[in-house]
N, C-alpha and C positions, 0 to 999 in steps of 0.2 A: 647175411653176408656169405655169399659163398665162397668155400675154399678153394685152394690150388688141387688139393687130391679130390673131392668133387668134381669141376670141371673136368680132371684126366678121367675118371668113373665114367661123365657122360660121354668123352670123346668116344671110349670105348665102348659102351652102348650102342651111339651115334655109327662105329664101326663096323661092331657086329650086325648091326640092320641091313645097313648098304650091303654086305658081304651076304646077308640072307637073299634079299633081293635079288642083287645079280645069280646069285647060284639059279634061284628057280624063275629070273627073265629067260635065263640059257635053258634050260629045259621048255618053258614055255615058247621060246622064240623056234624050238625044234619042232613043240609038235603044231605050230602055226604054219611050219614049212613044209611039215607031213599033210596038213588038214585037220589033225585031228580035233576036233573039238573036245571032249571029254578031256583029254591031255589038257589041250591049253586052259580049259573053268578050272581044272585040280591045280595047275602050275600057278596059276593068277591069282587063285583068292589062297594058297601058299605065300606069293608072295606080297597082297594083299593086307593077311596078316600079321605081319610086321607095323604094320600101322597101328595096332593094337597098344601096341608099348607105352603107359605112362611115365615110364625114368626119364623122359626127354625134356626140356624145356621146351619152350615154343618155337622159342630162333634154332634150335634140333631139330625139332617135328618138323618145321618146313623142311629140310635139307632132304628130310628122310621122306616125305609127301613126294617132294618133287621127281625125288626118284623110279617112286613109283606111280607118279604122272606119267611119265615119257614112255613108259612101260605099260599103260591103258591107250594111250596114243595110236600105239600099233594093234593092239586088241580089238581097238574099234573102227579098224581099218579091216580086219579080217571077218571082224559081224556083219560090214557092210557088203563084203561078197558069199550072197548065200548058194551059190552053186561050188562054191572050195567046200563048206561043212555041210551042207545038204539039210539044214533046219532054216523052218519058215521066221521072219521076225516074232512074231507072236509065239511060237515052241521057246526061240529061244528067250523069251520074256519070262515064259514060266520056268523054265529051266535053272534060269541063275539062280532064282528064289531056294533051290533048292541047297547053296552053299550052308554049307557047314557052321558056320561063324555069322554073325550077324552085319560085322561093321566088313568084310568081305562082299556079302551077297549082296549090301546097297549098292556099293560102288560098282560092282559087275552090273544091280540092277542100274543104276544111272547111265552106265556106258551103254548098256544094251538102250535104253530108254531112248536115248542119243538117236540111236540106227531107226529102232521105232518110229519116232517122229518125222524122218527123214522120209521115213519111207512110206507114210501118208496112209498107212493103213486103218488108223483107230485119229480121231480128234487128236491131236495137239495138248487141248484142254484139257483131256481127260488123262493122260500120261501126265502130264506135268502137275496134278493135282494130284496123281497117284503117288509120280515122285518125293514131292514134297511131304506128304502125310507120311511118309514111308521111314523117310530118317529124320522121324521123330523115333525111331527106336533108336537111335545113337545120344545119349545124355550126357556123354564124360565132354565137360563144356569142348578142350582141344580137340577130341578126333572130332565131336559135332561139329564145331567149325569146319574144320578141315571139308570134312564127309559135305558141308553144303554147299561150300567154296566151289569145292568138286561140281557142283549141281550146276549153281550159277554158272561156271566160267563153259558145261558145255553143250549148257540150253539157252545160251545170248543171243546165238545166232538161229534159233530154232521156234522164238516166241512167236506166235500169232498176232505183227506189228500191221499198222497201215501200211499195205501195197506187199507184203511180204507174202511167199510162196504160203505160207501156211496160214493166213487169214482166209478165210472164210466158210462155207459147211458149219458153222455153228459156234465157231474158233473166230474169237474177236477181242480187240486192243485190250477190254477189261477184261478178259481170261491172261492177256501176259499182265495188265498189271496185278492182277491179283496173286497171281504165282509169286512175281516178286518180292513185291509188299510180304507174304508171305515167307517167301524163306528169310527175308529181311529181318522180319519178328523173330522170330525163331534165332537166328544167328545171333540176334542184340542179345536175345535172351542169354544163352551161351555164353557170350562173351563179358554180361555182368556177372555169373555165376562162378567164373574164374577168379574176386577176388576172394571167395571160399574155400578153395583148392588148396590152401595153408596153412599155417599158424599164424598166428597177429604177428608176431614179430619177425615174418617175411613181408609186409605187408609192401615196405616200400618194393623188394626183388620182382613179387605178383605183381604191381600194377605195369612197373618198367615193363613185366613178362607182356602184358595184355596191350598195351599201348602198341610191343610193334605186332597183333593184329589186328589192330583197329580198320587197317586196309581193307580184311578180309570180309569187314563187315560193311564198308565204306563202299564198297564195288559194286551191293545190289543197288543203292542209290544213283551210284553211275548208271547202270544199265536203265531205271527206270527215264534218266532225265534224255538217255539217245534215241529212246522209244519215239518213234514219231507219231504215232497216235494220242499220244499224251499232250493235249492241247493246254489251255489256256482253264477253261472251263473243268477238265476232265482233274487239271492240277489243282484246281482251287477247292473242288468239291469232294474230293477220293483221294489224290495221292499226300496231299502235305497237311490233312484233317490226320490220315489214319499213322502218318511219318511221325509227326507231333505226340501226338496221342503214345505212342510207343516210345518215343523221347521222354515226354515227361512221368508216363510212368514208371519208367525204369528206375528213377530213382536213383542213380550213379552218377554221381560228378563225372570221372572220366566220358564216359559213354555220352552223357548230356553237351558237353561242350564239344565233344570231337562230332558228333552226328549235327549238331546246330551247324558249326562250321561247313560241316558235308555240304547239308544243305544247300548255304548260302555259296559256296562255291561252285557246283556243278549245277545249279538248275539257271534257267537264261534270268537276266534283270528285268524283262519286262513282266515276267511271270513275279518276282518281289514286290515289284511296285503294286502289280495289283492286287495281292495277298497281306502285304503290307502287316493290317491290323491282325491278317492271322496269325504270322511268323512271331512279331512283336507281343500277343496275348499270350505267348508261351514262355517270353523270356523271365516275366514275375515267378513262375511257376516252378522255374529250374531251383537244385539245389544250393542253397547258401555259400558254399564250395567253388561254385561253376564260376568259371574268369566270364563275365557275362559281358562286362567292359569292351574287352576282347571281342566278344561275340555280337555286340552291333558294332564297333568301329568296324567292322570287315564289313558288316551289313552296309552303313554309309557310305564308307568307302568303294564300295562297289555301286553302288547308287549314284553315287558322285562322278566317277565315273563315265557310266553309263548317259549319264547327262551332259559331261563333255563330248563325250565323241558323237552324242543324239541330240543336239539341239533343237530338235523336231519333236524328242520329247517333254519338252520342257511345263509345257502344258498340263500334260498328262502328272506330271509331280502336284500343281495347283489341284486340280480336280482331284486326286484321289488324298488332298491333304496331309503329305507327306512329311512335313514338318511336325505339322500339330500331332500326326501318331507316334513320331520317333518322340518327339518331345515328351508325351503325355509316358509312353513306352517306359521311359530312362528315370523320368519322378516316379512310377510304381515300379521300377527294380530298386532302385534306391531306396526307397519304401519299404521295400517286402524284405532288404536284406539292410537287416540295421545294422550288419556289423560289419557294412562294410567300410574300409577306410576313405579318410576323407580325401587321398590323394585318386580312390577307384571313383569317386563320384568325379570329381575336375576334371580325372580322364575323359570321362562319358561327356562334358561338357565342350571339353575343346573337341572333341568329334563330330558332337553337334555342330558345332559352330564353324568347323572347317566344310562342313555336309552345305551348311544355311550359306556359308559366303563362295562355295563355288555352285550351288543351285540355286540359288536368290538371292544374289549381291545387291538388288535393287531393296532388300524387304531389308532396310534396316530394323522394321520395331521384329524383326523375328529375333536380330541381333541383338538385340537390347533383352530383347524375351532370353535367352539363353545366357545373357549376364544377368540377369535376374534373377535367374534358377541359382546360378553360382554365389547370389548374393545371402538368398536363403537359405543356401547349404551351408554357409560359411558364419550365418547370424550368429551360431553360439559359443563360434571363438572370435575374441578380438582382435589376436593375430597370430597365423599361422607358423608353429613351429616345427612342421614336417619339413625337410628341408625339399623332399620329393615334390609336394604336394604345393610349395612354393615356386619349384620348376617349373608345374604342370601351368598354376596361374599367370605366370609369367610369359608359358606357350599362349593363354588363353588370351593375355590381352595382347598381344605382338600379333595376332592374327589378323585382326581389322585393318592394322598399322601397313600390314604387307599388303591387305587387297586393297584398301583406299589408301592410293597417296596422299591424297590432302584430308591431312588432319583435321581442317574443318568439320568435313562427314563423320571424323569418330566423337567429335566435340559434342554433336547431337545425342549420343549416348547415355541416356542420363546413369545408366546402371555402371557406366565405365568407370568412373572416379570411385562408385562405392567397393566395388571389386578393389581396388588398389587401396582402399583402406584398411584390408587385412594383410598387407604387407609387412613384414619389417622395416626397419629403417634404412636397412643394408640396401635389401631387395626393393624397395620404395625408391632409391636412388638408382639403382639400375633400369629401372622400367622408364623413370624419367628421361637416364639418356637415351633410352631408347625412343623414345617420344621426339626428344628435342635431334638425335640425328636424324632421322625420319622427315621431320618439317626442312630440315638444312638439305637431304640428298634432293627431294624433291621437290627445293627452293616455293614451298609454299606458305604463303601470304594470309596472316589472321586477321582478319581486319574489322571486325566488331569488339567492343570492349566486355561485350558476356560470353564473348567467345574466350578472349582473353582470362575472363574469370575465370574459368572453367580449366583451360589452359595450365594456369598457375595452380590449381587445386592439382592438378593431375602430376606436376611437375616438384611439389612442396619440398619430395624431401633434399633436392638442391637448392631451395631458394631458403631454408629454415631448418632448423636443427627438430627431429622428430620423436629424439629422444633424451636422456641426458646425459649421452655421450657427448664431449663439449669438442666443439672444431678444432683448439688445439692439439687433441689425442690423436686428431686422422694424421696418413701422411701429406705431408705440407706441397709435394708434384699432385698427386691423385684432387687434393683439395683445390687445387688451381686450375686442371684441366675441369674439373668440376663446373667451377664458377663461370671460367671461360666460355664455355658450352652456353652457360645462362646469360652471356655477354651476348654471344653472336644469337641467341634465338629473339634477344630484345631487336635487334634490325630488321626481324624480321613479321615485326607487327606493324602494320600501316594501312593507313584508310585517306583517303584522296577528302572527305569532307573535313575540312578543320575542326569540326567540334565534336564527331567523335573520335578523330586521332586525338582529341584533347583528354576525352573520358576515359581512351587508352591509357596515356601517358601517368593519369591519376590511379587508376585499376592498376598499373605495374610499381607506381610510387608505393603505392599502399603495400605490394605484397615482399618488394623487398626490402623496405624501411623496417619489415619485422624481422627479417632475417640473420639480426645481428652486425654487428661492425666489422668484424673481419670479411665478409661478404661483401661492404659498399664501397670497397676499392674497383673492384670487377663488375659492380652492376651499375654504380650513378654513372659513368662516363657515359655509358652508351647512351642508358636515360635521358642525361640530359643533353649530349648531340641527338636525339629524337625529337624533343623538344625545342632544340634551335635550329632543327630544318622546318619545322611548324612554324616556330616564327616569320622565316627569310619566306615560304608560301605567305605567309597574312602578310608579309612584307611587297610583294608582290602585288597582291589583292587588293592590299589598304586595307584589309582587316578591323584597323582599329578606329576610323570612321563610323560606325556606325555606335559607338558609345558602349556603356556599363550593360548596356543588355543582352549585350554580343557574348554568345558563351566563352567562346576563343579567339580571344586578342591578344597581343603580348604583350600587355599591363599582367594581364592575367598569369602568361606563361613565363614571365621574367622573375614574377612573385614565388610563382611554383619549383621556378630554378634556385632561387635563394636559399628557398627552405631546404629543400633537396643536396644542394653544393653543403648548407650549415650542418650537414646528418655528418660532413666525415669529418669534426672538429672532435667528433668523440672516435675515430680511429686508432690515431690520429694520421690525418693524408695532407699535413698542410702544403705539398708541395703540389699535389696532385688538385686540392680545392684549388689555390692558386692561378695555377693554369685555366680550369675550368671559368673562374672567377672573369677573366681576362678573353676567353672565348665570347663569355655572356657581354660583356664590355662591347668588345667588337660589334656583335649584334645589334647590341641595344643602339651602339654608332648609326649601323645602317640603316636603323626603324627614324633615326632622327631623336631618338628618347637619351636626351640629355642628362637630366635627373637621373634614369638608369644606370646609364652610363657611370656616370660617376659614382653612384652607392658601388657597384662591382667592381672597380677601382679601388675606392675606399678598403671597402672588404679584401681584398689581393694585397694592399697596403697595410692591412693590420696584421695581417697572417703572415706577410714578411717580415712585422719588429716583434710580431710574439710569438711565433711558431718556426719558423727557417733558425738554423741554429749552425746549421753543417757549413763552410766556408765555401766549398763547393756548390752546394744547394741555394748557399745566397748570390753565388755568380752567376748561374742558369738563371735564377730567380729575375734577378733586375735586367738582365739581357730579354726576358723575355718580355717584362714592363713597358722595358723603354721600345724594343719594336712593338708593340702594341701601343701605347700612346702615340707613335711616331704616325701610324693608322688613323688617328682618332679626325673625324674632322668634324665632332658634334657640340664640342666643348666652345665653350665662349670664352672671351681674353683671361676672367679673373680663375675661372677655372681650370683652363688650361694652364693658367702661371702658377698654380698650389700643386697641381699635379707634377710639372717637370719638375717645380725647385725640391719636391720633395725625392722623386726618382735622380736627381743632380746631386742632391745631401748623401742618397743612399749611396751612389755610386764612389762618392768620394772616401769615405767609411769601408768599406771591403778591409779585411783582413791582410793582403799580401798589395802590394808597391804592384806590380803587375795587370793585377786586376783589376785595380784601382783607377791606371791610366788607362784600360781597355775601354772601360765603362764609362769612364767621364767622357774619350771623347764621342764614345757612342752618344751619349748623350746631347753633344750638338747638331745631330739630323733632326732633334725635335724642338730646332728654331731656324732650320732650313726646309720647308716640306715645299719642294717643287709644285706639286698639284693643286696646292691650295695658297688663295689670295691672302696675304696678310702676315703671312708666317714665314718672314724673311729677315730676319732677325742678324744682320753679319756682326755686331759686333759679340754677342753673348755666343755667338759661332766661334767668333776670336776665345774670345773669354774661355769656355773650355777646350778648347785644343791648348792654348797657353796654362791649362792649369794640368791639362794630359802632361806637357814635358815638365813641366815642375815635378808631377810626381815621378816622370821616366827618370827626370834627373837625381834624382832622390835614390830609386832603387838602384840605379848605376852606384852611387855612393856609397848605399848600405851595401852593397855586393860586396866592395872594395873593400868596405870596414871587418865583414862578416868572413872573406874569404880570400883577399888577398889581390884582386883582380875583379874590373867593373862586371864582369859578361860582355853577352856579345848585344847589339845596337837593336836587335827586334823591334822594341818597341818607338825609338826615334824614327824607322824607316815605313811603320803603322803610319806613324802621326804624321810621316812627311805625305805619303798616299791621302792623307784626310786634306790636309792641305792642298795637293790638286785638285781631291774632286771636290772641293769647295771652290777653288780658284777657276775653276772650267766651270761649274755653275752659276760664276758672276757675281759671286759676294765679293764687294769693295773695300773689307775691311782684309781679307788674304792678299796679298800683294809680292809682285816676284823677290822684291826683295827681303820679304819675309820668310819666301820658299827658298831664296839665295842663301840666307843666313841659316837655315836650317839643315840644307845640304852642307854647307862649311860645320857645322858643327858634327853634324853625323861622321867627317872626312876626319875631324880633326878626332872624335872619340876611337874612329878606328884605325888609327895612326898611331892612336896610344901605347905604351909599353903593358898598359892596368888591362888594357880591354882585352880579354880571351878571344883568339880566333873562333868563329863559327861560319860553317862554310855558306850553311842554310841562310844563317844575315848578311853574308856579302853576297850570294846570289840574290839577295830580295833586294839588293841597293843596287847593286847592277844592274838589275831590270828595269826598277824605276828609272835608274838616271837615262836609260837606252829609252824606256817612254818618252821619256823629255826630251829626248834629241828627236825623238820621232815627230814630235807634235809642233818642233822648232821649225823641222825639214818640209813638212807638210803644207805650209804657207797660206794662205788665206787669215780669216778672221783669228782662229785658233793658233798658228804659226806665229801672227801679228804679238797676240796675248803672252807667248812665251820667250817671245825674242830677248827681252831683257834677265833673262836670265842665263848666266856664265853656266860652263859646266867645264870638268878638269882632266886631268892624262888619273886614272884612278888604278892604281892595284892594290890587291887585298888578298888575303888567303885564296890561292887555288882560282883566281879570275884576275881581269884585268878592263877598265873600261877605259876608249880614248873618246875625248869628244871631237 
């Protein structure tokens, strides 16, 4: 850790340098302006120098470098005119040699070296080879750097490249890259040697120290990849054999991953691709240390790529087997470094697999190959409790999801459902919704029933508890939008042949009849409206023609709904069986299947006197009965007559006066049904509307007894409306003077002193009676039908009617 009074030590350091510098820049810039040479070599390797100084850090050293960079700048502007100093290039070559100081006289030699080259007097090669060997006398790792930095940044433009002023006479593409490759070695070397420079217990300060000049080492790689002589050939055989090879033996984590990275960053993709196995043969090789993960996902990533924008080279990934080497690549790093964690292996897998579905979206068995890998890596836990390493899987299966939309094609996967069995149960639930919204956004259709299996496998841990944590502990919204989820993805399995929508239907019975009771409020409904739109198709078809052989008939799918509807008697959902019960009823109507029919009758009938218990519940209940029977047109006399008298009994029974008269006379539309021959029944028509006002008159009275005052007429001015439209349908047992006396009786209760004003029931009797003047006025056959009936000067709370 360094201090606060260290740092102010080196500022000052850092101070007194610049301060030396400039003093003897100002001397040497005078005797640059006189000519003198001798002057300016004494002022320059003076201030020179100063570079000398170890007290600096590295982010110092730079500041202090740079300074006296800008300061050789002009130096080697003044070498370059040899009529101002009057020395030939070559004098002044051997001249600087002669400085005082060592890490002086390189840099003068480099600057000089500089002018040399320029000026085409001596090979190219032979200067830059001289160079190089030369500061190998500078050791201390920073100023060596520094000193070759120097070298590099001002022979880039000076190398013996293709078509460059300085190729040829003997001077050619492998003389620059050997130079570079060269200082390159030499700098790595350096720059590992730095983290020596300390005590162990600087050890984190030194690497931060070295990291920021990784640059300076990063830049001969630059320069070798701008080289335009550096073909394809030249890079596969010499430049990234001999990069390598200095990478791996270096033997530095830092160094190894920052120079990998180089690499793959500055050289072009096409030259990857075809080196491929070479780049990859080195990754086993790097230190235990090295983020290697890191170091092919960039690799892929940039391959990937490269593949987008190149479609052209799409090919070229097949031919040089680009998959199978990353693949094979990523098992021997994995391999070679046992310790690494299991969240750095799944990384490597989802980059595979992000690599394989944007370059071979068509190669599913690649896809399946790299869940395969994941499934081996993950063999010897049964499930994962990194919570990282659960993320990564969870990228890992979501990735197929996002390039095929239809689920179908990841259904093919066989590796895909083993992967998601090292899930938890948490994260097993999540991956499912993720599944099931995925098929909903991109309204895709499963329509084989091993598709389906497969489906449900992958979906479990919403359709079934997967641990033992029990569904009452979850929250009871989170649990609902849950199930709901597995509601709407059941709509979305369908197959156009009946029999295997039928093997469907059986493959989704099966998987969530296990799922527990609290779960079959949310899954049968759907289920079994699945199975009753299979029906009303064989209904259609005639399906059931062709006998017991036929796999799906609705003998068969009416049987399957029983069983299915029986699973929620252990819920308990009697209200919701019920319903369903009475659906299937319906159906069974429209197949013609009599017998059916009525067993699901029966059944909705039993679940009414042993399960409906709520007052409420039993008024929804027989309302919904009797409009279902009132449908029925499959039933024959004796059965029809068990079914109404017992929905008639029901209705009479209800708890509240109210209700009671609702239901009954609901009950006589089901011995008037227009549509059908036979079922014109007017007096049992009578019969319950006359037992509707007995009990209207009834709760009138208890009203009075209970509270003082009858209420208001609601329910007479109901019964009087059922009376029209019985009397407008031409039942001869309704008769006007029965509607007469009914209206007098409504007039005479709400003339009462008992009856409570309600404004709601004199608007509902003024309308009627205004119906009746309308249908008097109207004239014709219906005019005819209502002429005998009186109407009177009426007011009532807040209206008034005259006839």
């Amino acid at each position: 850790m360094v201090t606060t009074e260290g740092m102010e030590e080196e500022e000052k350091w850092l101070a007194e340098g610049i301060a030396a510098i400039q003093h003897n820049a100002f001397y040497m810039s005078r005797a640059l302006d006189s000519d003198n040479l001798r002057e300016a070599l004494k002022y320059s390797a003076l201030l020179l120098s100063e570079l000398r100084t170890s007290k600096l850090s590295p982010h110092k050293y730079y500041d202090l470098y740079m300074r006296a960079f800008d300061e050789l700048r002009k130096l080697e502007m003044f070498f370059r005119e040899e009529d101002r100093h009057g020395c030939s290039v070559i004098d002044l070559y051997e001249l600087v040699q002669h400085a005082g100081n060592i890490l002086p006289r390189l840099y003068l030699l480099c600057t000089v070296g500089s002018v040399y080259i320029k000026s085409k007097e001596a090979p190219a090669k032979d200067i830059l080879k001289d160079l190089v060997e030369m500061c190998r006398g500078i050791q201390h790792p920073t100023r060596g750097l520094f000193l070759r930095s120097y070298l590099a940044q001002i022979s880039r433009d000076k190398l013996p490249d293709l078509g460059s002023e300085y190729e040829g006479e003997g001077d050619t593409v492998m003389d620059a890259v050997d130079f570079v490759l060269q200082n390159f070695t030499e700098m790595n070397k350096l720059w590992v040697r730095m983290q020596h420079n300390g005590p162990v217990r600087l050890k984190e300060k030194l690497e931060k120290e070295r990291s920021e000049l990784r640059d300076l080492v990063g830049k001969n790689l630059h320069v070798l990849s701008q080289i335009e002589g550096v073909d394809l050939e030249m890079y596969k055989d010499v430049v990234l054999p001999r990069v390598l090879e200095q990478v791996v033996n270096c033997k530095d984590e830092i160094a190894q991953y920052y120079l990998m990275d180089c690499i793959i960053q500055v050289f072009p993709d096409e030259y990857h691709l075809q080196t491929l196995e070479t780049l990859l043969g080195a990754c086993p090789q790097l230190q235990p240390a090295v983020d290697v993960k890191t170091v092919l996902s960039r690799l892929m990533e940039r391959l990937s790529n490269y593949a987008d924008s190149s479609p052209e080279v799409l090919p070229d990934f097949l031919q040089v087997e680009a998959f199978a080497k990353l693949s094979s690549a990523i098992g021997k790093v994995i391999e070679a470094q046992v310790d690494m964690p299991v969240v750095g292996a799944i990384s490597l897998f989802v980059s595979l697999l992000t690599f394989t579905l944007r370059v071979h979206p068509d190669r599913l068995d690649y896809v399946d190959q790299v869940l395969g890998a994941c499934v081996k890596k993950l063999s010897s836990k049964a499930k994962l409790e990194d919570s990282k390493a659960t993320k990564q899987v969870v990228t890992l299966l979501s990735a197929p999801l996002e390039k095929y939309t239809d689920i179908v094609t990841v259904l093919t996967l066989s590796n895909y459902p083993r992967v998601m069995d090292h899930l938890d149960a948490g994260t097993n639930k999540i991956m499912a919704t993720i599944i099931i919204e995925s098929i909903m956004k991109n309204d895709t259709c499963v329509s084989t029933a091993d598709k389906v299996e497969v489906l449900f496998e992958l979906i479990k841990g919403l359709i079934k508890d997967l641990d033992e944590t029990a569904t009452d502990e979850l929250d009871e919204e989170d649990f609902k939008e849950e199930q709901n989820s597995v509601a709407r993805l059941l709509h979305m399995l369908y197959n156009d042949e009946p029999e295997e929508m039928l093997k469907i239907i059986c493959t989704v019975r099966k998987h969530i009849m296990a799922g527990g009771p609290n779960r079959l409020t949310f899954t049968v409904p759907p289920l079994a409206f699945s199975a009753l739109k299979l029906v009303r198709r064989l209904q259609v078809q005639d399906g059931d023609m062709a006998g017991e052989e036929v796999p799906a008939t609705p003998k068969k799918i009416f049987q399957l709904l029983n069983e299915i509807i029986e699973a929620l008697s252990s819920v308990p959902a009697s209200e919701l069986a019920l319903r369903l019960y009475l659906q299937c009823a319906e159906a069974a109507n429209d197949c013609e299947l009599e017998p059916i029919a009525y067993e699901f009758f029966t059944q909705a009938f039993v679940l009414y006197e042993e399960e409906v218990a709520d007052s409420k519940a039993q008024v929804t209940a027989i309302h919904l009965i009797i409009g279902t029977l009132q449908k029925m047109t499959v039933f024959g006399v004796e059965n029809r007559d068990t079914l109404t008298h017992k929905a008639t009994g029901y209705s009479a029974k209800l708890l509240k006066k109210p209700d009671q008269c609702r239901a009954v006379y609901a009950c006589s539309h089901l011995f008037w049904v227009d549509d059908q021959d036979g079922i014109k029944d007017g007096e049992r028509v009578l019969l319950c509307l006359k037992r509707s006002l007995r009990i209207a008159n009834a709760a009138q009275q208890q009203a009075n007894v209970t509270r003082g005052s009858s209420g208001p007429v609601t329910l007479f001015v109901e019964i009087l409306n059922k009376y029209l439209y019985f009397f407008e349908k031409g039942n001869p047992q309704v008769t006007p003077a029965a509607i007469q006396s009914l209206i007098e009786l409504i007039k005479t209760e709400m003339q009462s002193d008992a009856t409570t004003p309600d404004t709601a029931s004199d608007a509902f009797f003024s309308s009627t009676l205004r119906y009746i003047q309308f249908q008097k006025q109207k004239g014709g056959l219906m005019g005819e039908k209502y002429s005998p009936i009186k109407l009177f000067s009426f007011t009532c709370f807040d209206c008034t009617f005259s006839s």
